[in-house]
C-alpha positions, 0 to 999 in steps of 0.5 A: 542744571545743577548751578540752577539748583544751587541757586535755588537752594543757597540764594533764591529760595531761602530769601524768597521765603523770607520777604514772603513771611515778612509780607505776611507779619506786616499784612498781619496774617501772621497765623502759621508764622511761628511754627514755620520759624520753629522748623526753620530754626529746628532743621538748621539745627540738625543740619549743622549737628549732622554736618559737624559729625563728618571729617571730611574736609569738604563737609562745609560745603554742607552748610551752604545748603542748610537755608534751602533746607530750612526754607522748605521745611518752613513752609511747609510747616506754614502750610499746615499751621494754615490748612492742617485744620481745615473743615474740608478733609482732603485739604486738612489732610494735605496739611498733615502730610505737609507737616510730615514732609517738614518733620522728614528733613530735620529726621533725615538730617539727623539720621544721616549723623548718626549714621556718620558717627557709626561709620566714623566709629567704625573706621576708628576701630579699623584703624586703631587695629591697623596701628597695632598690626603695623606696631606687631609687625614691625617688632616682627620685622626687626626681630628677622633683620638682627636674626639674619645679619648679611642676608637681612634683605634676602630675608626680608624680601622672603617676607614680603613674597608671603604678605603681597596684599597685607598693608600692615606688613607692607608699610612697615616692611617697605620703610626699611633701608633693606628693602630692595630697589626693585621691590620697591619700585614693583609697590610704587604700582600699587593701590594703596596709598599707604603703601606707595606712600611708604616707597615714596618716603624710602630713600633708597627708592630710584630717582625713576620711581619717585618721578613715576609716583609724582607723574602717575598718582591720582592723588599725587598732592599726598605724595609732595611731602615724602617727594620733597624730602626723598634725596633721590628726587630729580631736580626738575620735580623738586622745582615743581614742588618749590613752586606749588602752593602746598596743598598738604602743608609746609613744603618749603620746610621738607625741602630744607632738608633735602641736598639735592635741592638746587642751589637757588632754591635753597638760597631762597629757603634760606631768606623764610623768616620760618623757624622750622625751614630754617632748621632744616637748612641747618640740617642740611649737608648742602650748607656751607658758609655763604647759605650759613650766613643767609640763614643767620641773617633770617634767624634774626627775624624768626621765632625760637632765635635762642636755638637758632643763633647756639646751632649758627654759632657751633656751624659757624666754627665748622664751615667758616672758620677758614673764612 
């Protein structure tokens, strides 16, 4: 059904309404014509406005039904240009509502962005707030750790047991390398993104709840970054994430980071002619002399050589200079 009406909208509809009006200019009936293109163009218009209102990543997808839109609102404009004016009453009556339903779509269009500016103007004042509870709480958080030297996770888990539904407690507090293994594995059960997110990032997070979040998510794309750099990542989803096609950006840079990386991957890192995925390997504690020279070889083909070639040369007296 709704392929059908997809068709219509994005294809048949708006081409069929074209070859019509063309048939019309050539025939010379061309009364109506120019306030149809009037509302097409207006209709067009506020549906590109009211789309580009919208952060969705998904939006686009609004345009494809913008022609349909602007190909009813045409005609029906046409239709009152032709009929609006007509001596029978219920015809020109007709016609007015027909204009009334043409001016509905560029309003509705536009009433829907505003209404997007409205909600997106909310959300940013919902998260500006979010951002300064989290910056408070983490001021909080630190405070409680200097004032509790060897207890900090006792104190800390105190804490926790006083804000369990306050992400803005919780994501700072669950950042922490304090945070206990079992509190964190309780929170990688938790619906909200932000906070899962948090325990995914950890790294003193058990290798069982990383898999758990990577196999149990909704969304687990969101997660693969935080995944690929967390060294208690098993190796069998570490594969996964080298061979997926990175939704959530550059993954190959995260796992230059990580060490436990399998070694084959690394070595393949090690061929990106990507700056970033090269410095990370550089970063890594897995490097050693053989993967050292992998890179050096790549660096020659990448941007940002000069930093590249200095961090080369000072590693290259560590690691193989027994060599």
């Amino acid at each position: 059904m709704w392929r059908s009406v997809l068709i219509v909208l994005f294809l048949i509809l708006p081409l069929a309404v074209a070859a019509a009006f063309l048939i019309l200019v050539f025939r010379g009936a061309r009364q109506g014509l120019l306030i149809a293109a009037l509302f097409f163009c207006i209709t067009i218009a506020a549906g590109y406005w009211s789309i580009a209102q919208s952060r969705s990543s998904t939006a686009g997808i609004g345009f494809l039904f913008l022609p349909g839109y602007g190909a009813i609102a045409a005609v029906l404009a046409w239709v009152f240009a032709r009929f609006g004016h007509d001596v029978n009453k219920r015809i020109s009556a007709a016609g007015w509502l027909c204009l009334l339903a043409s001016l509905a779509f560029p309003v509705a269009l536009i009433y829907g962005g505003i209404r997007l500016q409205q909600k997106n103007r909310a959300r940013d004042r919902e998260q500006a707030e979010n951002l300064r509870r989290i910056g408070q709480n983490t001021a909080t958080i630190r405070q409680l750790l200097r004032e509790n030297p060897g207890s900090e996770t006792a104190a800390l888990e105190t804490e926790i047991a006083k804000h369990p539904a306050d992400r803005t407690f919780l994501i700072p507090a669950l950042g922490t390398e304090f945070v206990s293994e079992a509190t964190l594995e309780r929170f990688s059960r938790s619906p909200d993104f932000g906070v899962v997110l948090e325990v995914a990032r950890n790294q003193r997070t058990p290798s069982a709840t990383l898999a758990w979040i990577y196999r149990s998510s909704s969304y687990p794309p969101l997660f693969f970054q935080a995944l690929a750099e967390n060294k208690n990542t098993n190796q069998e989803i570490l594969r996964k994430l080298y061979e997926h096609p990175e939704p959530q950006g550059p993954l190959g840079r995260s796992l230059s980071n990580n060490p436990s990386v399998p070694r084959d991957i690394l070595e393949k890192l090690a061929d990106s002619p990507d700056p970033y995925t090269l410095q990370g390997l550089l970063r890594n504690p897995a490097l050693d002399c053989p993967l050292l020279r992998k890179v050096q070889r790549s660096a020659a083909q990448a941007t940002r050589q000069d930093y590249l070639r200095s961090t080369i040369a000072t590693l290259e007296l560590r690691l193989c200079s027994a060599k």
